[in-house]
N, C-alpha and C positions, 0 to 999 in steps of 0.2 A: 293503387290498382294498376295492372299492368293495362301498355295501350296497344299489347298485341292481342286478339281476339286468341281464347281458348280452344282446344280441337272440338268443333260439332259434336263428334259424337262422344267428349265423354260423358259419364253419365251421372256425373256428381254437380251440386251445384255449386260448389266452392273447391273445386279441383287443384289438385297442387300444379308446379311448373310445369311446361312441357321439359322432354328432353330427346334425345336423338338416338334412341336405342335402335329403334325403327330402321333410321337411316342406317346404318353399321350392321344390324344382320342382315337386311337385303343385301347389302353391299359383301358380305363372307356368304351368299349366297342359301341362307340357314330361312325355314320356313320357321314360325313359333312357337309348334312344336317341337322342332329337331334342336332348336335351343334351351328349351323347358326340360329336355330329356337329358340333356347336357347339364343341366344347369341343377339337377335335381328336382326338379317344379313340373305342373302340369305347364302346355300353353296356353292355359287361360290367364293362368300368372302374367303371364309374358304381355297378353294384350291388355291386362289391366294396368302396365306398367306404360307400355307403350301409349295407350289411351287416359293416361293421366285420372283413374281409376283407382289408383293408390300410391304412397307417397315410395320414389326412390331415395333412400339412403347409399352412402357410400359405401359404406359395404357391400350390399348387393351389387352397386357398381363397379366394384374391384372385380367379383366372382364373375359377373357378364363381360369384363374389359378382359380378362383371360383367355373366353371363350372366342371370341369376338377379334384379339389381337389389338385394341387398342385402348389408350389409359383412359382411368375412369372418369376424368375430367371431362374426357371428351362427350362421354355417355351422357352427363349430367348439361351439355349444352342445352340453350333456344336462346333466339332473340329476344325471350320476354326480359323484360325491366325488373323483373322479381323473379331471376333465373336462381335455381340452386347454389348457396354462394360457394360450396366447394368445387362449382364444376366451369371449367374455362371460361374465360369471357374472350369476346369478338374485341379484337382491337385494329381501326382500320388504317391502312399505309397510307401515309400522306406524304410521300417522298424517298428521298436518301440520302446516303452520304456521300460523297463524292470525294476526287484529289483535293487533297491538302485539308482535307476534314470541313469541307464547305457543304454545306446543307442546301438541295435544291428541291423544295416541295412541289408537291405534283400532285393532285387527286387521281386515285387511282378508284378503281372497284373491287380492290385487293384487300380482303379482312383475314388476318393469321390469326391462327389460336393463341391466347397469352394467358398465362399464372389466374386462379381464380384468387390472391390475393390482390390483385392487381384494382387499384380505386376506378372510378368510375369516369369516361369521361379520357381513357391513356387511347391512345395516338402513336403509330411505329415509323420510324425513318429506317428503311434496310439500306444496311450496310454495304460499301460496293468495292472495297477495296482495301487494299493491309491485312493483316492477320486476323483480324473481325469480319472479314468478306461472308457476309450471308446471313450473318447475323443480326436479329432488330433490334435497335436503341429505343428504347422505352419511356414516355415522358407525359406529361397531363398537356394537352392542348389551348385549354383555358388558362391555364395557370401561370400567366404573364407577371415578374417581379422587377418592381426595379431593384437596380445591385445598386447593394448597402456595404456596409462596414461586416456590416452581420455574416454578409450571404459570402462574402469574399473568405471570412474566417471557417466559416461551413465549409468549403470545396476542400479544406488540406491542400495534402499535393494532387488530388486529381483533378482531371477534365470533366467535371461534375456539372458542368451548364450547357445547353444553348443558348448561343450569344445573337441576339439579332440588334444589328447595329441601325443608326442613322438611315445611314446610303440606300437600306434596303438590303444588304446581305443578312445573313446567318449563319453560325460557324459553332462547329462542335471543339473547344476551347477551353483551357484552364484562363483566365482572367487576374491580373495583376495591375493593381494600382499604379497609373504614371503620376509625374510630376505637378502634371499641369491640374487643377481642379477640373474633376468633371468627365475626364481623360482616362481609358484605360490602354492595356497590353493585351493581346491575346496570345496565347502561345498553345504551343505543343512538340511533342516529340519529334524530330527527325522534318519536322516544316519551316518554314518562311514564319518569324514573330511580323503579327501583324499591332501596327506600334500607334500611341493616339488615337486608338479608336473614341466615336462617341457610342455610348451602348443605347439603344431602348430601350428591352429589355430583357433577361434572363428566363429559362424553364431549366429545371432541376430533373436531371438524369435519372430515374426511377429504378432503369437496369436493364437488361442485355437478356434477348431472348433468339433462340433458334424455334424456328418456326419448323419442327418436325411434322407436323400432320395437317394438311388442308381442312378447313370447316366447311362443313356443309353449307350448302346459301338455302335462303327460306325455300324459294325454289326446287330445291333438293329434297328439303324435308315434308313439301308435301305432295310428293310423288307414292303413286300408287303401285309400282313394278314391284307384285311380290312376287318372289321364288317358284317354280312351277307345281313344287311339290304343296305348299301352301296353298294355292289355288284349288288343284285337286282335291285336296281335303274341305274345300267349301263345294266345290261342286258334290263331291259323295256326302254330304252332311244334307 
């Protein structure tokens, strides 16, 4: 069961997700009508969609993310815990990355849209510098390992962890076995090897995302600013 309450007024008793269509044609400035006309549908369509009245599929959100100007993941957002699983999920900033690929988390109030394959529970560090500048590293928050034999054969050649060491840093790091038991290497391209580290633990690199489209905050989506012409048509009705 989701632990976001469902919109008041839809009018089913077992209603599917919310999603954000709402927010997206007030924002292209389209009453739901003048989307339904578009769209080939009446506006009644429109508000049983938007009022979680009947179930969106993807497809219909391809046809309205055309109208609309933006992808259909987006369309298929809400905060609910039982959101659409093709449609974006919220993933929120908890830092970045910084010189010498050192990790400095931060809570922010910062949530970017991310992959709706993306598991539950991912977490983005934005990128602040090198050829990656802007882009968010992608990683599960919970998902603290300690480095094994395993995990060391898993990375290849890439920078595939977050390293949070002893001391209290964190460092975005390929990881190499030293000498001493117990002891690693962290390295990377074009930096300073940081040499005998003690690790805590590792989080596995999930993947790299540009944060093209800001999401709505709940806030957002339960704003009532419709279009003037929308308006109109409940006053003459």
């Amino acid at each position: 069961m989701s632990r976001f309450p469902r919109k008041e007024h839809s009018r089913l008793v077992n209603p599917p997700p919310p999603n954000s269509i709402r927010f997206f044609r007030i924002r292209a400035g389209l009453a739901r009508a003048d989307l339904g006309r578009k769209l080939g549908v009446a506006g009644e369509t429109i508000r049983k969609l938007e009022q979680c009245d009947t179930w969106l599929d993807a497809d219909r959100a391809v046809e309205i993310g055309r109208i609309l100007g933006v992808p259909y993941e987006l369309l298929g957002f809400s905060y609910a815990s039982d959101a659409y699983a093709w449609a974006t999920k919220a993933v929120p900033v908890v830092g970045e990355i910084t010189a010498n690929d050192q990790v400095k988390f931060a809570r922010t109030d910062r949530i970017v849209a991310g992959s709706a394959h993306l598991p539950q529970g991912c977490v983005a560090l934005e990128i602040k510098i090198g050829k990656m500048r802007g882009w968010n590293l992608i990683y599960q928050e919970a998902a603290q390992l300690s480095m094994s034999s395993e995990l060391l054969a898993q990375q290849g050649n890439r920078e595939n962890f977050l390293v949070h060491l002893v001391n209290g840093t964190t460092w975005w790091r390929h990881v190499l076995r030293a000498q001493t038991i117990g002891l690693h290497h962290l390295q990377s391209q074009y930096v300073d090897v940081i040499t005998d580290a003690r690790i805590a633990w590792v989080s596995e690199v999930l993947g790299f995302e540009l944060a093209r489209y800001p999401l709505p905050t709940p806030a957002q989506l339960k704003e009532k600013n419709e279009p003037p012409s929308d308006k109109s048509a409940a006053v003459a009705r």
